[in-house]
C-alpha beads as a LAMMPS data file, in Angstrom:
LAMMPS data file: protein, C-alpha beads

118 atoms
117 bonds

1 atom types
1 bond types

-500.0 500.0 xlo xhi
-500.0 500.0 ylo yhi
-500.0 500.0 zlo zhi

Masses

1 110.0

Atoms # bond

1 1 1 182.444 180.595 358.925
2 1 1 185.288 177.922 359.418
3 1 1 188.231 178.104 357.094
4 1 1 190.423 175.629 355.579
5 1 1 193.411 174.580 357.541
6 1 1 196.678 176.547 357.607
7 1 1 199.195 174.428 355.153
8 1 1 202.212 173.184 356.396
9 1 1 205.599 175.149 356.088
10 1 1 207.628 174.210 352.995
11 1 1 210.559 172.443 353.752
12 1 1 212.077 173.577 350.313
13 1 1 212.830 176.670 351.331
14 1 1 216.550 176.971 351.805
15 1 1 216.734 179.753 354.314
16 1 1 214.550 177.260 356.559
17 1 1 217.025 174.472 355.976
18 1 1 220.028 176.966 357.105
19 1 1 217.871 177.733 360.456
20 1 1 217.044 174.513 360.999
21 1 1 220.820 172.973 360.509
22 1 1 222.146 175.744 362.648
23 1 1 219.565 174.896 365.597
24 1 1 220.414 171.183 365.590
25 1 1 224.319 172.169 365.075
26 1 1 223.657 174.490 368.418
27 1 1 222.008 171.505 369.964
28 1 1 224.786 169.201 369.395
29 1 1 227.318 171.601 370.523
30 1 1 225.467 172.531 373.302
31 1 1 225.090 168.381 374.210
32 1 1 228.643 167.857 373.598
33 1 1 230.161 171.093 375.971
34 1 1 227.891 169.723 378.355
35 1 1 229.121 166.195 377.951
36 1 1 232.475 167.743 378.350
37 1 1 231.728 169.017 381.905
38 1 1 230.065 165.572 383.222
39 1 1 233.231 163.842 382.037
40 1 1 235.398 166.060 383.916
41 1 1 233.314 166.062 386.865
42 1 1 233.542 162.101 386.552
43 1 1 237.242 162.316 386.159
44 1 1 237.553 163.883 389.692
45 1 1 234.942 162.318 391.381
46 1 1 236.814 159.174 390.284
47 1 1 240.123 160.806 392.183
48 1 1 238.316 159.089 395.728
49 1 1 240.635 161.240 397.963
50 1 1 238.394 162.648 401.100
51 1 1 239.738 166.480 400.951
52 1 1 241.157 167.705 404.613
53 1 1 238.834 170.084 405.013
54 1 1 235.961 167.283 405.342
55 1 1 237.820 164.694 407.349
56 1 1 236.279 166.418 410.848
57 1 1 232.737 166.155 408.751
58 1 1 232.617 162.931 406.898
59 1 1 234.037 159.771 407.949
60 1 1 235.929 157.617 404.798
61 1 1 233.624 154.778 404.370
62 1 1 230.643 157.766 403.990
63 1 1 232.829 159.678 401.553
64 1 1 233.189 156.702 399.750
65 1 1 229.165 156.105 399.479
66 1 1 228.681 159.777 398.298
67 1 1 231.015 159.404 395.835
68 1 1 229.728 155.810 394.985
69 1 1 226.292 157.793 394.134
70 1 1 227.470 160.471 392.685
71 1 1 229.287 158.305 390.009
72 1 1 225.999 156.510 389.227
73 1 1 223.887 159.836 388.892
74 1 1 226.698 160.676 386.936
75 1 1 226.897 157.565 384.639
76 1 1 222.846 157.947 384.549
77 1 1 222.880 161.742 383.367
78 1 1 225.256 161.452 380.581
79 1 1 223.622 158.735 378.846
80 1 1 219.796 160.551 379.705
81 1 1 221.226 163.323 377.996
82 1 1 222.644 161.685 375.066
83 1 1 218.860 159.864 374.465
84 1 1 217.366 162.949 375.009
85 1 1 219.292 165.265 372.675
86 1 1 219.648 162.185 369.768
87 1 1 215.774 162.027 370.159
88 1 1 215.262 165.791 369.555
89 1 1 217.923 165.885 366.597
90 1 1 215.813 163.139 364.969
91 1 1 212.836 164.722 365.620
92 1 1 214.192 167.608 363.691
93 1 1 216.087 166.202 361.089
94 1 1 213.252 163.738 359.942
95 1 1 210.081 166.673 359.577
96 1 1 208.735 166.189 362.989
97 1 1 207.446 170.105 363.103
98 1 1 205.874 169.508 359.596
99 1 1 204.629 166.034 360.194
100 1 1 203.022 167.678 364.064
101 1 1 201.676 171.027 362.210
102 1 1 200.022 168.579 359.408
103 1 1 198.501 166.265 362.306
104 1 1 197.010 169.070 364.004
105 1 1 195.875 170.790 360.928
106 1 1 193.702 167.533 360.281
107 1 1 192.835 167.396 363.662
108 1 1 191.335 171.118 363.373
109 1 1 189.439 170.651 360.077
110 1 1 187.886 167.748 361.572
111 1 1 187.228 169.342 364.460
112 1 1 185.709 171.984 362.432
113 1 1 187.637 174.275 364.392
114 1 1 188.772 178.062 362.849
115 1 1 192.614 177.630 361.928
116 1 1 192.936 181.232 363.437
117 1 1 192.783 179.012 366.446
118 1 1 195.215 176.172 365.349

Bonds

1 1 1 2
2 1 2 3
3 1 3 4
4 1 4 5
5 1 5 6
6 1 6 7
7 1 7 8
8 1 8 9
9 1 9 10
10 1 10 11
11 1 11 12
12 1 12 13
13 1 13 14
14 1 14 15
15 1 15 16
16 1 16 17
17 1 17 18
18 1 18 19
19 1 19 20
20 1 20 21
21 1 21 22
22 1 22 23
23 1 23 24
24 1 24 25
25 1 25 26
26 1 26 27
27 1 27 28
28 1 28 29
29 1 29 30
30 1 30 31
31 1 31 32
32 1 32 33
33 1 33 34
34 1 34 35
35 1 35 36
36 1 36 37
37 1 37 38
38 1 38 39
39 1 39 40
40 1 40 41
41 1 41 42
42 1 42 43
43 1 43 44
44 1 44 45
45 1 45 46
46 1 46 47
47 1 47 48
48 1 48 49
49 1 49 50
50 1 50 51
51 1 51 52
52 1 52 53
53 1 53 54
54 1 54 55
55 1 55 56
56 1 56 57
57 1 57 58
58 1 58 59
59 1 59 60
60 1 60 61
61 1 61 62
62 1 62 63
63 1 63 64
64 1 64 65
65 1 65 66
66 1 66 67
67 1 67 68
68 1 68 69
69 1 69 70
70 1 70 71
71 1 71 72
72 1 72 73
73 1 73 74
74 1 74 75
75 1 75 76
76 1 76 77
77 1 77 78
78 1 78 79
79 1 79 80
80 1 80 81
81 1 81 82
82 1 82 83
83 1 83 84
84 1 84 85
85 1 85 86
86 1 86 87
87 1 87 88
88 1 88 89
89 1 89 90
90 1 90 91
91 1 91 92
92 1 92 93
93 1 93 94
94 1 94 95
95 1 95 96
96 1 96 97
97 1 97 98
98 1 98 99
99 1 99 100
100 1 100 101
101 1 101 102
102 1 102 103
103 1 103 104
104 1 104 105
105 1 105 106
106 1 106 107
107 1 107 108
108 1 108 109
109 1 109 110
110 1 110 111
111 1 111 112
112 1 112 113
113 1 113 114
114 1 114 115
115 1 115 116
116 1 116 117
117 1 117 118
């Protein structure tokens, strides 16, 4: 009644290669645009001129605070996303899917569970 696990996806197939490169290419890219934006947005938070419009608002020393914090969110961001996104290229890059799909294959077959389910 229980079948054999499912085997895991051959990595020699060159079509998967192509797919997989061009995901962790888009990832990249997609880190690095991204990247792109938090620098700018550092680059004029870094300005520290209190616009007109919010002098009757915000007084100069809370400006400066906001800014102070938004700097360090900033600075925090940029390198959470660069962990993050070197993290999931590894991942990727070193078999992670195959090495997961093998683990839970095992896990099923001992399990004795059907792999229609895994």
């Amino acid at each position: 009644p229980f079948s054999k696990p499912l085997p895991p996806p051959q990595p020699e197939d060159p079509v998967d290669g192509m797919f997989l490169w061009g995901f962790l290419g888009f990832v990249v890219v997609l880190w690095a645009f991204e990247l792109y934006i938090e620098v700018r947005q550092r680059r004029h938070l870094r300005n520290g001129v209190l616009p007109t419009d919010l002098e009757p608002v915000v007084s100069q020393q809370e400006f400066q605070e906001a800014t102070a914090y938004s700097l360090d969110k900033n600075a925090f961001r940029m390198l959470h996303e660069s962990l993050n996104t070197t993290a999931v290229v590894l991942f990727y890059a070193m078999g992670g899917l195959a090495m997961t799909w093998r683990l839970s294959s095992t896990l099923c077959g001992a399990l004795r569970l059907s792999s229609t389910l895994c």
